[in-house]
PDB file of N, CA, C and O in Angstrom, chain B, residues numbered from 101:
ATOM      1  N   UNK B 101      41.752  41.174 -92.491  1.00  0.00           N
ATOM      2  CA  UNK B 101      41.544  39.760 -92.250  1.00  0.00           C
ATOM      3  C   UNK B 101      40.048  39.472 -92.386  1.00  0.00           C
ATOM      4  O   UNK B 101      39.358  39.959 -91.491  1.00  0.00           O
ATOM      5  N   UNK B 102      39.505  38.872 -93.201  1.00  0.00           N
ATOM      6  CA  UNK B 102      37.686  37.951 -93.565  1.00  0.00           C
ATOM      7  C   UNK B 102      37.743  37.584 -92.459  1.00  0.00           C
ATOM      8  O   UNK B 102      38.684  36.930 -92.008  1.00  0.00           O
ATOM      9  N   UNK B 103      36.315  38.093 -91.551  1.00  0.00           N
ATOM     10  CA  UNK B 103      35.714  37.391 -90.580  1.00  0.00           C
ATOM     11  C   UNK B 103      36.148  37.224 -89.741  1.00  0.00           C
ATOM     12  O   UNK B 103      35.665  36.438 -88.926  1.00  0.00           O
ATOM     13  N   UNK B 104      37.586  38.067 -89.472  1.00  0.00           N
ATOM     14  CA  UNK B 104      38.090  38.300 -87.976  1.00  0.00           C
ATOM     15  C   UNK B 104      38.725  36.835 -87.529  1.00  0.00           C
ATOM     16  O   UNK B 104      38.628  36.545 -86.337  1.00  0.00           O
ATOM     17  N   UNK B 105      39.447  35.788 -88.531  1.00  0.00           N
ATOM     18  CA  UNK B 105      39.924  34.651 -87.715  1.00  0.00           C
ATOM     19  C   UNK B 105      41.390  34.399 -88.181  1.00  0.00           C
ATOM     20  O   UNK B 105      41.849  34.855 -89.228  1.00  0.00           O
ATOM     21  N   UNK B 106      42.083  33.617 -87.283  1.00  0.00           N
ATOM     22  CA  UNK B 106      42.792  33.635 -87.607  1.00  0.00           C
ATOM     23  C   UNK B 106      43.724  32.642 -88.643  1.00  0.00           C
ATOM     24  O   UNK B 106      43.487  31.443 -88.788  1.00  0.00           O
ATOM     25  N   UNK B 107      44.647  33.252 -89.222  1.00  0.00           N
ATOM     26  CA  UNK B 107      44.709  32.099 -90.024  1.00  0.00           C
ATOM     27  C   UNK B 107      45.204  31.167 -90.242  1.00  0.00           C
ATOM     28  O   UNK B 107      46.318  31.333 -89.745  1.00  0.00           O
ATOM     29  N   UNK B 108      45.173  29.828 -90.838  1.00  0.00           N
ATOM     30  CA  UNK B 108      45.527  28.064 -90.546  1.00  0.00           C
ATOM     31  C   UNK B 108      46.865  28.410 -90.046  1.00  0.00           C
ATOM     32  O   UNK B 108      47.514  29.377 -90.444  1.00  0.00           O
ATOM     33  N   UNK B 109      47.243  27.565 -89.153  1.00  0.00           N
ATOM     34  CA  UNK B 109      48.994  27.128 -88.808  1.00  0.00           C
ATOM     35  C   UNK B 109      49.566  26.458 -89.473  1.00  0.00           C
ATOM     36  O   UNK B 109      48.942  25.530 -89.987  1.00  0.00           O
ATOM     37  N   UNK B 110      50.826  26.593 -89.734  1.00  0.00           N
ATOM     38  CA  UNK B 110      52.120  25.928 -90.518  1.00  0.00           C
ATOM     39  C   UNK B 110      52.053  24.267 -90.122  1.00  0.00           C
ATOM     40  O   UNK B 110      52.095  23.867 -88.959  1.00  0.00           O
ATOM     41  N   UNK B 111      51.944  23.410 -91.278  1.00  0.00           N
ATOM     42  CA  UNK B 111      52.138  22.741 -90.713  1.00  0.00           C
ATOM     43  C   UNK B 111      53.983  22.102 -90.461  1.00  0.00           C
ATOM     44  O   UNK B 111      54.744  22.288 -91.411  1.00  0.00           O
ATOM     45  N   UNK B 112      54.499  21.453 -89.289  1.00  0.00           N
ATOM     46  CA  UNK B 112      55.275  20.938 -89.421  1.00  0.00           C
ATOM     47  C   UNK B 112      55.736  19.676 -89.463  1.00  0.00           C
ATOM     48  O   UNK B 112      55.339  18.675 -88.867  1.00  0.00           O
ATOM     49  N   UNK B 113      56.813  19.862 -90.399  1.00  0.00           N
ATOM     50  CA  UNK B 113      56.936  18.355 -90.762  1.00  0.00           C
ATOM     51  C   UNK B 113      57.478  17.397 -89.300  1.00  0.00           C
ATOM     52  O   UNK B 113      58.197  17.825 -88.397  1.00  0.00           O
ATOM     53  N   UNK B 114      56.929  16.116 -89.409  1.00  0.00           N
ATOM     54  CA  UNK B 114      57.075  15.344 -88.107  1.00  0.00           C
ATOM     55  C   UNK B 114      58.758  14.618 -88.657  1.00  0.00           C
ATOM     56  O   UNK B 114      58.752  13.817 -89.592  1.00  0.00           O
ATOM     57  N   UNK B 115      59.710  14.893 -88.170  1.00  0.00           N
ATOM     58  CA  UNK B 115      61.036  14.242 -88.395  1.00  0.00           C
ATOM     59  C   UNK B 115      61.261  13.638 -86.770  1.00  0.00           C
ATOM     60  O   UNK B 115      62.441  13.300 -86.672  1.00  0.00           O
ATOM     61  N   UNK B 116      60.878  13.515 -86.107  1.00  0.00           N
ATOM     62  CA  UNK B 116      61.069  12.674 -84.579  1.00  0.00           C
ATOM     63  C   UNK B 116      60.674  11.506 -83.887  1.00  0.00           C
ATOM     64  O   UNK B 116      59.458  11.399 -83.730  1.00  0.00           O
ATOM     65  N   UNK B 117      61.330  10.672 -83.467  1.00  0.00           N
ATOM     66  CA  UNK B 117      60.565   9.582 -82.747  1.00  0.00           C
ATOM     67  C   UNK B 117      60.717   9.894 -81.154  1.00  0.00           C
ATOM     68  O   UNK B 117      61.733  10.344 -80.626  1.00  0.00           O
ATOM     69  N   UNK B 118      59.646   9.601 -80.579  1.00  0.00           N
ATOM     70  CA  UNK B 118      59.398  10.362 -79.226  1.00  0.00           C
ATOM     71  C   UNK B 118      59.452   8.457 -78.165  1.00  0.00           C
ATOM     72  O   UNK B 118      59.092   7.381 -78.643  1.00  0.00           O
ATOM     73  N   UNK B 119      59.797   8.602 -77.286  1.00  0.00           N
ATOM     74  CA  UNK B 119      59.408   7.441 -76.270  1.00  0.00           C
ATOM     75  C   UNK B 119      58.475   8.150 -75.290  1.00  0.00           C
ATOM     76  O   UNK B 119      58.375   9.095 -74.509  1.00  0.00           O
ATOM     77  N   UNK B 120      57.654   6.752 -76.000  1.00  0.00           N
ATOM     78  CA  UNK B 120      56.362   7.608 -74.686  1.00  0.00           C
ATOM     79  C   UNK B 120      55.893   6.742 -73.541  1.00  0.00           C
ATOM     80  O   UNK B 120      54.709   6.763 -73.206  1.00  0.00           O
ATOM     81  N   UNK B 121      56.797   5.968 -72.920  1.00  0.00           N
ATOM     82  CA  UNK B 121      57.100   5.017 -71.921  1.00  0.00           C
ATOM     83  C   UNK B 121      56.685   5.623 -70.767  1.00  0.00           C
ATOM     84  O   UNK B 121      56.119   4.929 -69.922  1.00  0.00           O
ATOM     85  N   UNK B 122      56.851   6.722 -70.585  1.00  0.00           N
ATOM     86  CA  UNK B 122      57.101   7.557 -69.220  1.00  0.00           C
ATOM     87  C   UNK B 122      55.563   8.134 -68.620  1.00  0.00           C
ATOM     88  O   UNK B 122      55.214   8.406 -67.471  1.00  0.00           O
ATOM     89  N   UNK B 123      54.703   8.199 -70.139  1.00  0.00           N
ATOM     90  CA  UNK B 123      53.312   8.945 -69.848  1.00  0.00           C
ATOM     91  C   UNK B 123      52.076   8.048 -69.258  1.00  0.00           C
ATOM     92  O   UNK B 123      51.367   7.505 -70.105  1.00  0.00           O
ATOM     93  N   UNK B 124      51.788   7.865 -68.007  1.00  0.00           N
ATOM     94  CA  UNK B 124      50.421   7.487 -67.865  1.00  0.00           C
ATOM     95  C   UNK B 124      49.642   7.146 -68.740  1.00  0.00           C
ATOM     96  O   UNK B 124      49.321   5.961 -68.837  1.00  0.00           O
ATOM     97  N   UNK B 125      49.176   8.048 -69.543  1.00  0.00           N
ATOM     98  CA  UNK B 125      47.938   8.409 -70.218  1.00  0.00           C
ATOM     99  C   UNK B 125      47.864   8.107 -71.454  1.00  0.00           C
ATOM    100  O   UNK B 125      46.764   8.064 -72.005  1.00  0.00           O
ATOM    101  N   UNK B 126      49.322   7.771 -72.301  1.00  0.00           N
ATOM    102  CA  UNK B 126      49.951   7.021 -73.001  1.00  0.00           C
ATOM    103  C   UNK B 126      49.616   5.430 -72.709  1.00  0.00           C
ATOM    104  O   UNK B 126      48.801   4.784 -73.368  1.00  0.00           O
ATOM    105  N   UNK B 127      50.451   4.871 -71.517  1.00  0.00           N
ATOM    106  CA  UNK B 127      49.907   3.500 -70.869  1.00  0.00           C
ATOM    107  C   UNK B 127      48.711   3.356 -70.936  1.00  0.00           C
ATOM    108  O   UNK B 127      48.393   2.306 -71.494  1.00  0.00           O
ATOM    109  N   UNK B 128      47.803   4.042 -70.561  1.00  0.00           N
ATOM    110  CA  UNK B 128      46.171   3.874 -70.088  1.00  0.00           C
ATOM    111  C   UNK B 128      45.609   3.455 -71.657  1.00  0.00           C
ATOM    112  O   UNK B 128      45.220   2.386 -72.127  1.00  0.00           O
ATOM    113  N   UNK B 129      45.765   4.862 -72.241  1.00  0.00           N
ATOM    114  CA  UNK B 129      45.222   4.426 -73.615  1.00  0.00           C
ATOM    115  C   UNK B 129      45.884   3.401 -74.555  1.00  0.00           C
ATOM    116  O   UNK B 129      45.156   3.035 -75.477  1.00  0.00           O
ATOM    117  N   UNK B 130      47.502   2.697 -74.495  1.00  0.00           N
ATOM    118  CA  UNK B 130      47.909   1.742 -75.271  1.00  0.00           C
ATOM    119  C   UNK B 130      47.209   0.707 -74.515  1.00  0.00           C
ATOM    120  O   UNK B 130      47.136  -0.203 -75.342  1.00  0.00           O
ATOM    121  N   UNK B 131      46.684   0.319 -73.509  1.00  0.00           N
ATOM    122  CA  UNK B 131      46.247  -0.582 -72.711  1.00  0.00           C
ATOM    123  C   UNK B 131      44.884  -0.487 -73.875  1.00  0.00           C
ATOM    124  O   UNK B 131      44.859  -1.004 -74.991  1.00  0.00           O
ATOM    125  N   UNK B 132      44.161   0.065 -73.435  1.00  0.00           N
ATOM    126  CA  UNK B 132      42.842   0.058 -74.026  1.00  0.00           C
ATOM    127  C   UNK B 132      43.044  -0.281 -75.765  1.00  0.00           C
ATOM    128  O   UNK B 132      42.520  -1.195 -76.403  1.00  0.00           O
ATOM    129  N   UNK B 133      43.698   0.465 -76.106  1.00  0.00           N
ATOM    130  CA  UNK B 133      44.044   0.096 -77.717  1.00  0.00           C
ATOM    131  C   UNK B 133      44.083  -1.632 -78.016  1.00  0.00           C
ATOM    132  O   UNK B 133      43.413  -2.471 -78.618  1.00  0.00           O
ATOM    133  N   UNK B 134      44.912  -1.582 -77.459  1.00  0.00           N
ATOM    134  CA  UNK B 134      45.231  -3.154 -77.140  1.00  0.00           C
ATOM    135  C   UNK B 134      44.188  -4.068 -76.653  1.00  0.00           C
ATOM    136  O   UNK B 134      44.009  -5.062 -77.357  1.00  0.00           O
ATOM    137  N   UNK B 135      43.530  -3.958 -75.701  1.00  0.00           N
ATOM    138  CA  UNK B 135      42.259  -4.425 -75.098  1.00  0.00           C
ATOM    139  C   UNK B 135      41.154  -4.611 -76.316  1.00  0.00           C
ATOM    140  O   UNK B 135      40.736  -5.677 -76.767  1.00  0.00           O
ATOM    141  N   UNK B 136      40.868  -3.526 -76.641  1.00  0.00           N
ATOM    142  CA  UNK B 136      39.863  -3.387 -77.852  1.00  0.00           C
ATOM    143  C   UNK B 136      40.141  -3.998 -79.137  1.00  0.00           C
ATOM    144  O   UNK B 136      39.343  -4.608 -79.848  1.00  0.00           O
ATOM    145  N   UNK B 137      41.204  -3.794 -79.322  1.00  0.00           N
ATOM    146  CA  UNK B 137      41.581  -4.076 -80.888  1.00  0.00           C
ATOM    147  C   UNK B 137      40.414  -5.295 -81.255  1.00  0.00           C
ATOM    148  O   UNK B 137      39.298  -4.873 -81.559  1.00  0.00           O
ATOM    149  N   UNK B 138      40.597  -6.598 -81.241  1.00  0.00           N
ATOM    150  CA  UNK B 138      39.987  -7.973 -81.660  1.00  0.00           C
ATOM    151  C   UNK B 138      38.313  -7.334 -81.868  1.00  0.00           C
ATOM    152  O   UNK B 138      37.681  -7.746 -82.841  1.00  0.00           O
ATOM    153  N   UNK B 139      37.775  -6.510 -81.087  1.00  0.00           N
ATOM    154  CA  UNK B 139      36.558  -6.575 -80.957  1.00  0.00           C
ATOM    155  C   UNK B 139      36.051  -5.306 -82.354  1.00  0.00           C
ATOM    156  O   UNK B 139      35.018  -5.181 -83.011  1.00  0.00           O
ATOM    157  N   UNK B 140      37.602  -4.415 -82.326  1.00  0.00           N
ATOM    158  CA  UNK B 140      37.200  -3.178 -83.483  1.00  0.00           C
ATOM    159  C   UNK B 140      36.944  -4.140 -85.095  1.00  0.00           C
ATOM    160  O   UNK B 140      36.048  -4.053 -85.935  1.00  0.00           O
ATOM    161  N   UNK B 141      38.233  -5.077 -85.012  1.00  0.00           N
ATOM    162  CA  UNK B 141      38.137  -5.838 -85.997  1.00  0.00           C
ATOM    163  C   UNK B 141      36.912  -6.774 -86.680  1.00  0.00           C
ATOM    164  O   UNK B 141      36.567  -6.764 -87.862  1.00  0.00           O
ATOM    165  N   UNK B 142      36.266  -7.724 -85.393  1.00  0.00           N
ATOM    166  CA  UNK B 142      35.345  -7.628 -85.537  1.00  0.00           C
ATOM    167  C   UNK B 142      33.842  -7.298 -85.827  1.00  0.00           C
ATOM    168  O   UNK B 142      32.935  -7.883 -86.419  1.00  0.00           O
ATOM    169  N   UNK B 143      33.954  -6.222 -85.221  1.00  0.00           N
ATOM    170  CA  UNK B 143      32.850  -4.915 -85.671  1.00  0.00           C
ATOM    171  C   UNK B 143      32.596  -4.702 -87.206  1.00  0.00           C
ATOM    172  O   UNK B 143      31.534  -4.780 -87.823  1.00  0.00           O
ATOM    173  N   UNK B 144      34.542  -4.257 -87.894  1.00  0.00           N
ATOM    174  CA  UNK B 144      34.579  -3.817 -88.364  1.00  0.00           C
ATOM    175  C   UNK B 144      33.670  -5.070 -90.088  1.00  0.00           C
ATOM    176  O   UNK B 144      33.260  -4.769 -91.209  1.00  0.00           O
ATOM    177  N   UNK B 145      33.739  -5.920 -89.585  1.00  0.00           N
ATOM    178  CA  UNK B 145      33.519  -7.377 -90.366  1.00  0.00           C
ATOM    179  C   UNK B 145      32.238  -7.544 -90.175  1.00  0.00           C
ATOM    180  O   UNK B 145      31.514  -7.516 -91.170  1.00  0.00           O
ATOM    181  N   UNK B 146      31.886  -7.672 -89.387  1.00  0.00           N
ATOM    182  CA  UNK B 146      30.460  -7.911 -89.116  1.00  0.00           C
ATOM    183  C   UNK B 146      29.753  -6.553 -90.036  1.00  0.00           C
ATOM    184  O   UNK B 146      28.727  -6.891 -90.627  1.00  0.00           O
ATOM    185  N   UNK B 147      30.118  -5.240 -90.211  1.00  0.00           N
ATOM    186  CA  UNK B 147      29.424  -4.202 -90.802  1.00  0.00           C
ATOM    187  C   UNK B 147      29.504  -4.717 -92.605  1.00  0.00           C
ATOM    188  O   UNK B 147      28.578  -4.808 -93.412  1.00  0.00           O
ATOM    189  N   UNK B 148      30.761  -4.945 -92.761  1.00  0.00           N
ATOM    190  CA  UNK B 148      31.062  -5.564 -94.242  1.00  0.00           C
ATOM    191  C   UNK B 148      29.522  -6.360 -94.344  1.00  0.00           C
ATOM    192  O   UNK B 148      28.479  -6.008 -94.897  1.00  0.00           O
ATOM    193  N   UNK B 149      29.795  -7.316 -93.729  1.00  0.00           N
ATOM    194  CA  UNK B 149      28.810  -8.318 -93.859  1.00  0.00           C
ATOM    195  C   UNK B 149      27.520  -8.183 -93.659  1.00  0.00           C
ATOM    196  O   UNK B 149      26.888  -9.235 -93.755  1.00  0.00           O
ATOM    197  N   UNK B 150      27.214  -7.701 -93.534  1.00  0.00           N
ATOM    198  CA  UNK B 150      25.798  -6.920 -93.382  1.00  0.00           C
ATOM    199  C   UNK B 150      25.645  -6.537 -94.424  1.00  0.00           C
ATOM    200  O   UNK B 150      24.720  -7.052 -95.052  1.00  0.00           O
ATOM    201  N   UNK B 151      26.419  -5.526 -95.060  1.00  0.00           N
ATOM    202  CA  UNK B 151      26.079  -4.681 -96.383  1.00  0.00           C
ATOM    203  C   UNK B 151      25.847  -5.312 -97.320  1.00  0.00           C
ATOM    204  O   UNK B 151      24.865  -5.024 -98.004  1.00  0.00           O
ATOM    205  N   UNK B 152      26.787  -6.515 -97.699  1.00  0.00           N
ATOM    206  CA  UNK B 152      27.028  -7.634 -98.285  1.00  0.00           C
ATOM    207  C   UNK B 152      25.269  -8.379 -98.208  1.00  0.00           C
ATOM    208  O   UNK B 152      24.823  -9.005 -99.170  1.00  0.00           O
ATOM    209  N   UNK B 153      24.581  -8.196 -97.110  1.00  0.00           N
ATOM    210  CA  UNK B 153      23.504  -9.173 -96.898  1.00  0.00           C
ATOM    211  C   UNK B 153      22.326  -8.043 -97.027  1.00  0.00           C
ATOM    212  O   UNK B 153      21.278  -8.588 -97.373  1.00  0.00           O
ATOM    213  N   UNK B 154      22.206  -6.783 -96.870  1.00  0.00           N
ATOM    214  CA  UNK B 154      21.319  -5.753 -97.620  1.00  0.00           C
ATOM    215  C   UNK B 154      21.028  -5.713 -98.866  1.00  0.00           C
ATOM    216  O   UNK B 154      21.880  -5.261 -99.632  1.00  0.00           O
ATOM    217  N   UNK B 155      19.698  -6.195 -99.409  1.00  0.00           N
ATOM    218  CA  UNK B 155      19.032  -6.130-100.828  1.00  0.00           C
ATOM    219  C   UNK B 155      19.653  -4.838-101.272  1.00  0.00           C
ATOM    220  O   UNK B 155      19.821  -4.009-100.378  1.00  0.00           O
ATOM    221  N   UNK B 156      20.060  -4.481-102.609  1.00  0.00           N
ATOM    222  CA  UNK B 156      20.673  -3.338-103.325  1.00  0.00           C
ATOM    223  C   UNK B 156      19.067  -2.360-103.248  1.00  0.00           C
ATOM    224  O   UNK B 156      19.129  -1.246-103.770  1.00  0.00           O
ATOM    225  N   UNK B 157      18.124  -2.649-102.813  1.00  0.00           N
ATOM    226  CA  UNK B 157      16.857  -1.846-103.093  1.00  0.00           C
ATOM    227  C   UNK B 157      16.101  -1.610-102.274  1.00  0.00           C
ATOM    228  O   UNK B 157      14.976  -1.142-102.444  1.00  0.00           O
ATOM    229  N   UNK B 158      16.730  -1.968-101.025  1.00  0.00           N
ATOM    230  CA  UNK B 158      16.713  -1.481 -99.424  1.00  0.00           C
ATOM    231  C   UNK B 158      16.947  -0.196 -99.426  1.00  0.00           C
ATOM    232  O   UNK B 158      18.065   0.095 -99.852  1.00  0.00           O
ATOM    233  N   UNK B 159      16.173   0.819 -99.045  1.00  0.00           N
ATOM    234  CA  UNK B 159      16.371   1.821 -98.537  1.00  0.00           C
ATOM    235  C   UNK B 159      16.489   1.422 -96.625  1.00  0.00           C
ATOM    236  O   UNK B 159      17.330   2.199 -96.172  1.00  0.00           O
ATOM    237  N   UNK B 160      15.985   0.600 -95.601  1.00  0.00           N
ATOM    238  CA  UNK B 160      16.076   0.035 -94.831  1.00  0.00           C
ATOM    239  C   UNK B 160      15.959  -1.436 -94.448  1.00  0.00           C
ATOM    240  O   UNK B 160      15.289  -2.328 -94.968  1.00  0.00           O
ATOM    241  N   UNK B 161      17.074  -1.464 -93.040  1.00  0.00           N
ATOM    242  CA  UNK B 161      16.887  -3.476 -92.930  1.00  0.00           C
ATOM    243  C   UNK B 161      16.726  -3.037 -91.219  1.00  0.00           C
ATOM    244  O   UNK B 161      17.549  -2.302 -90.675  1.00  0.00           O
ATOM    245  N   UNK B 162      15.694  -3.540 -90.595  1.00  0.00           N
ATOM    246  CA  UNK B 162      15.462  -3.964 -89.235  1.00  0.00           C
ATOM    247  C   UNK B 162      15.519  -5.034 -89.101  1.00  0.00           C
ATOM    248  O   UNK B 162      14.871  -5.796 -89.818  1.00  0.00           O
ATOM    249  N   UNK B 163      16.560  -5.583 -87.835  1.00  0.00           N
ATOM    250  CA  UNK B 163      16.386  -7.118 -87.712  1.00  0.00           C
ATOM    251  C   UNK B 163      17.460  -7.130 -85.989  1.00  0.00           C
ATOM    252  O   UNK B 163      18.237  -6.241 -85.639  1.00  0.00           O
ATOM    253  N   UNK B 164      17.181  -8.237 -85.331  1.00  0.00           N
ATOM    254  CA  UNK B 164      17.887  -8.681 -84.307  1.00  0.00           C
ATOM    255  C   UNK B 164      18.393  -7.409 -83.504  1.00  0.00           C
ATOM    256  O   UNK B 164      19.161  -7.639 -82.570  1.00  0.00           O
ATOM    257  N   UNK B 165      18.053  -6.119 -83.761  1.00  0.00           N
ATOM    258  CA  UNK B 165      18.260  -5.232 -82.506  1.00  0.00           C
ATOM    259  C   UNK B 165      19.559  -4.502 -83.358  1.00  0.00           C
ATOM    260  O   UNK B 165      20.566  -4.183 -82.726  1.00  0.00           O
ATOM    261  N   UNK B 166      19.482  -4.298 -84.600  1.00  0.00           N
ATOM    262  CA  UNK B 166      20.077  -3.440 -85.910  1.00  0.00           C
ATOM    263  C   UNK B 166      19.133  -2.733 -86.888  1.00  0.00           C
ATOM    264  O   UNK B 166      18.257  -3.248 -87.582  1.00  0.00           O
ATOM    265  N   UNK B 167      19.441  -1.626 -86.812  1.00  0.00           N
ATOM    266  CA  UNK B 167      19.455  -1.193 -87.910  1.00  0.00           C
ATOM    267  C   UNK B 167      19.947  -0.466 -89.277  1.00  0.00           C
ATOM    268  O   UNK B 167      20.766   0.442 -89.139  1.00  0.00           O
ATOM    269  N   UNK B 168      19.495  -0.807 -90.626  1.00  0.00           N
ATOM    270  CA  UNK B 168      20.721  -0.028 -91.573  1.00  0.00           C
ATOM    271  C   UNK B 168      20.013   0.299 -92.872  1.00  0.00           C
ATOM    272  O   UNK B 168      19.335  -0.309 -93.700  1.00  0.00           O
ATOM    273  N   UNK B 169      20.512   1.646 -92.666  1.00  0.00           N
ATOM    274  CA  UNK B 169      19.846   2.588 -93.333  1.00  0.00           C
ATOM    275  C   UNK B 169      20.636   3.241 -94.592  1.00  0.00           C
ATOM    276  O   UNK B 169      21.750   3.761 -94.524  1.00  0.00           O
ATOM    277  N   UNK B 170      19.734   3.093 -95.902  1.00  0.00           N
ATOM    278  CA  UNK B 170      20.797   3.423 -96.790  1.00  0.00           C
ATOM    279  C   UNK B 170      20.562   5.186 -97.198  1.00  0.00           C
ATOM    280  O   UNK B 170      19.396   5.570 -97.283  1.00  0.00           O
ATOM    281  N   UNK B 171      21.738   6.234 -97.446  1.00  0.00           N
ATOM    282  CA  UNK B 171      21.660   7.195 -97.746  1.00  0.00           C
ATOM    283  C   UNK B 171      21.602   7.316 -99.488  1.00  0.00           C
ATOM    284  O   UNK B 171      22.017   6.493-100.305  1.00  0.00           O
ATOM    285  N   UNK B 172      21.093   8.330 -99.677  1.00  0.00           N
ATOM    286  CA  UNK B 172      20.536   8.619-101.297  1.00  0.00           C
ATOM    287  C   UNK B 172      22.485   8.316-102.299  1.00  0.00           C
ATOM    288  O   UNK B 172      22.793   8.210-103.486  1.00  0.00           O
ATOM    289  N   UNK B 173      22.991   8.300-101.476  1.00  0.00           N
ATOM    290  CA  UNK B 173      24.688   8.337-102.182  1.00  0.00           C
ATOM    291  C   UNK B 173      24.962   6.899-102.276  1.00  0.00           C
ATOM    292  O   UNK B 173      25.649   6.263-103.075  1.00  0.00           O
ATOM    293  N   UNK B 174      24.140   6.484-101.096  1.00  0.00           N
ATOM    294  CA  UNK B 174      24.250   4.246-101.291  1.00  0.00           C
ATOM    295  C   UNK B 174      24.681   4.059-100.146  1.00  0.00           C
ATOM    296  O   UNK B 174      24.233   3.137 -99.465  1.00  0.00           O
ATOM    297  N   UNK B 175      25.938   5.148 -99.550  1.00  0.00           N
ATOM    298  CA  UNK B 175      26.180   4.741 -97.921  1.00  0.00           C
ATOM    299  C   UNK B 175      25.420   4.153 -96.758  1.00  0.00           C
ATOM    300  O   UNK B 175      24.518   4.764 -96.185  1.00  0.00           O
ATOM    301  N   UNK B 176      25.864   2.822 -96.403  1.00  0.00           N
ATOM    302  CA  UNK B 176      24.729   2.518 -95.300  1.00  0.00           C
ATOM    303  C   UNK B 176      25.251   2.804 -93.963  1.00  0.00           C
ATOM    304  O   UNK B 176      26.443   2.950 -93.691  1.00  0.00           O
ATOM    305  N   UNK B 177      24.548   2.854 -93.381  1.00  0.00           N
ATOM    306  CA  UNK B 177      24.959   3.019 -91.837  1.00  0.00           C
ATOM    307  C   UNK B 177      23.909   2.271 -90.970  1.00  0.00           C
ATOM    308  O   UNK B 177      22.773   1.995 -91.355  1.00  0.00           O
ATOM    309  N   UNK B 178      24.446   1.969 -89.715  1.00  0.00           N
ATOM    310  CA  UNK B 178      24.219   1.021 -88.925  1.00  0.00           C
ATOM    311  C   UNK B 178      23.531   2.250 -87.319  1.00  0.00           C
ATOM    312  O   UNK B 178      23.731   3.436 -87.058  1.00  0.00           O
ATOM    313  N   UNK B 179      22.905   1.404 -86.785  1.00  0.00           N
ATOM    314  CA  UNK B 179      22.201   1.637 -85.509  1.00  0.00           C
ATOM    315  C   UNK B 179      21.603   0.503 -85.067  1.00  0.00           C
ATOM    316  O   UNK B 179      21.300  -0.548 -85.632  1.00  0.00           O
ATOM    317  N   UNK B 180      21.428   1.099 -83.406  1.00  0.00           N
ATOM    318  CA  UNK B 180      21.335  -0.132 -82.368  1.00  0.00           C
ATOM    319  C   UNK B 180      19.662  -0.015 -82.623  1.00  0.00           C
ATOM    320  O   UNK B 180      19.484   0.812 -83.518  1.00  0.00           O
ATOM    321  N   UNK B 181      18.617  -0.466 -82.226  1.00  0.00           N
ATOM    322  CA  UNK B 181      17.617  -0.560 -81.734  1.00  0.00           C
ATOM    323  C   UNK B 181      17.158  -0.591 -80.683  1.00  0.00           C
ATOM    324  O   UNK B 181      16.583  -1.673 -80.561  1.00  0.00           O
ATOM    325  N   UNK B 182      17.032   0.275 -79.389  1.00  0.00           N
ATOM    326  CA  UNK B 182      16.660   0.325 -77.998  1.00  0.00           C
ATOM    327  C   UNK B 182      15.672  -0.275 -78.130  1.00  0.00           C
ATOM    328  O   UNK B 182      14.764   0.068 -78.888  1.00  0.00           O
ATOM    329  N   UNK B 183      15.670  -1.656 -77.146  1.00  0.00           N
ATOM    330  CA  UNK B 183      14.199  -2.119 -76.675  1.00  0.00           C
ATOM    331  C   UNK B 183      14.100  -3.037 -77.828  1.00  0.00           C
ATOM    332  O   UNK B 183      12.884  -3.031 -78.019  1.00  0.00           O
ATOM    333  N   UNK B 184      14.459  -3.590 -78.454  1.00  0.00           N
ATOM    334  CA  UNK B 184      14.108  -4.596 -79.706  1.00  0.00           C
ATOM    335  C   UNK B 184      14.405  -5.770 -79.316  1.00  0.00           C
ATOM    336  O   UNK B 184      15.514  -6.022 -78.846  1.00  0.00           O
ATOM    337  N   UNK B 185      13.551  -6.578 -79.440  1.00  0.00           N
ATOM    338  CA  UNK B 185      13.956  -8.325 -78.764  1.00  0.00           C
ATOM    339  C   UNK B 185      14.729  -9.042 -80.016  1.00  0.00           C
ATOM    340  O   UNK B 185      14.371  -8.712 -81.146  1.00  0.00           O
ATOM    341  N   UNK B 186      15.312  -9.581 -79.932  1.00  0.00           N
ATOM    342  CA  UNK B 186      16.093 -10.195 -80.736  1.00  0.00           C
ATOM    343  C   UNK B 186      15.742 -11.962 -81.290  1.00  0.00           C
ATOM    344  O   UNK B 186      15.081 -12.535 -80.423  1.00  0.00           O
ATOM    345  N   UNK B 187      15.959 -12.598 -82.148  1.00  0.00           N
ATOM    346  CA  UNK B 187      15.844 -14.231 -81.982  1.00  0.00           C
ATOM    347  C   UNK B 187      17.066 -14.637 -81.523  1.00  0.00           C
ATOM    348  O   UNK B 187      17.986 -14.133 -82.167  1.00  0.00           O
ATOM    349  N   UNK B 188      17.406 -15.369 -80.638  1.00  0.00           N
ATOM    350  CA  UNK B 188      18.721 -16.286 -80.704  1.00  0.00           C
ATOM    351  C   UNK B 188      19.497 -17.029 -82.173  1.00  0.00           C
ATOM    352  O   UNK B 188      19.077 -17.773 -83.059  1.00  0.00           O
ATOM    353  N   UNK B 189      20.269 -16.656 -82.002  1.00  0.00           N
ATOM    354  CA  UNK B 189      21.291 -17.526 -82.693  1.00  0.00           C
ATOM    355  C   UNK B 189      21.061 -19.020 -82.525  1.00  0.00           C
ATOM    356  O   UNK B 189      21.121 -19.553 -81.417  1.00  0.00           O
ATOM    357  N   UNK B 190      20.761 -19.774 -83.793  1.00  0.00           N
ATOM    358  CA  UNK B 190      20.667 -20.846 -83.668  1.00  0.00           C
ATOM    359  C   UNK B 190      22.350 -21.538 -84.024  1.00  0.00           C
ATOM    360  O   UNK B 190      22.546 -22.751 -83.958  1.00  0.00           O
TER     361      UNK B 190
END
């Protein structure tokens, strides 16, 4: 056996529907799923839109307590800014 590990598991095929009514932790987290959703969506739009509003020749954009940073592949990614004052929304 290379490197002493062991090797991948089988996968199996999922043929079952399970009720998961009964689990706490199930509840807790469909709660939260649910709770969150509107705001993931959002997020998820607001990042579109951003990219959408990044000059193609930005390697970086600082602004309002964001930042987004483009990788050599074009991928941008986003970060908060600790401590950055922001303008209001007019």
């Amino acid at each position: 056996m290379p490197f002493d590990c062991e090797p991948p598991k089988v996968r199996v095929e999922a043929v079952r529907v399970v009720d998961m009514n009964a689990s706490n932790s199930w509840a807790q987290f469909a709660a939260l799923f649910r709770e969150t959703r509107q705001a993931h969506l959002q997020h998820e739009r607001a990042k579109a839109e951003l990219k959408v509003l990044l000059p193609e020749d930005a390697k970086e954009a600082i602004g309002h307590g964001i930042r987004a940073k483009r990788s050599k592949s074009g991928a941008v990614s986003f970060d908060l800014v600790e401590g950055a004052s922001h303008a209001p929304l007019q």
